[in-house]
N, C-alpha and C positions, 0 to 999 in steps of 0.2 A: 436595569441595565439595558440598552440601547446596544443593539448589533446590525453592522452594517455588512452586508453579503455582498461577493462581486457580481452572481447573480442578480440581485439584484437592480445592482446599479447598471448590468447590460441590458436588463430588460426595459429600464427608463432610457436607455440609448435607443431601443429600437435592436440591438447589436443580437444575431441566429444566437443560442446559446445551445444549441443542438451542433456537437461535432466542435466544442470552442475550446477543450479543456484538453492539456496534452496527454498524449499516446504512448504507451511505452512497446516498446519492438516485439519483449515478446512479454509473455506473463508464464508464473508457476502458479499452480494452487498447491496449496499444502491442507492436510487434516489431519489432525491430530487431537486426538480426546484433550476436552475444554481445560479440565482437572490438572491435566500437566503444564499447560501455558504458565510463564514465569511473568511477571510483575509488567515485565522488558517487553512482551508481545514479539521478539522474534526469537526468541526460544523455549524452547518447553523444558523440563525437570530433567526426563530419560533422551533427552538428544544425545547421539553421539559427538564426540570434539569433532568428526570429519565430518558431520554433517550440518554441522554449525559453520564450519570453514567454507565449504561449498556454498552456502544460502548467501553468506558474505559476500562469497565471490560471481554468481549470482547477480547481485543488487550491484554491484562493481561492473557489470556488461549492459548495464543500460535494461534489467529484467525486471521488473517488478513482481515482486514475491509478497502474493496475499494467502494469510494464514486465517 
């Protein structure tokens, strides 16, 4: 299988690829023991409902939440 990268293709332009990829305003980190992550990737087993709600809302303000 043959895969074609955007990188790539900017680097045959010539095109900075340093600084090319978008920003998000702000960021969260989250940690959470591996074991409880759910299938889903944004939530774990023992999250609370409010804390699920929150992460949601969150990704709804322009935040990008890496877990």
């Amino acid at each position: 299988m043959n895969h074609t990268f955007c990188a790539d293709l900017s680097r045959e332009q010539h095109d900075p690829l340093a600084g090319s990829a978008a920003h998000a305003e702000r960021n969260l980190l989250l940690s959470w023991p591996r074991a409880k992550w759910q299938r889903k990737l944004r939530h774990a087993s023992d999250m609370s409902d409010s804390l699920k709600q929150t992460l949601a809302a969150c990704r709804s303000f322009r935040c990008t939440v890496r877990y």
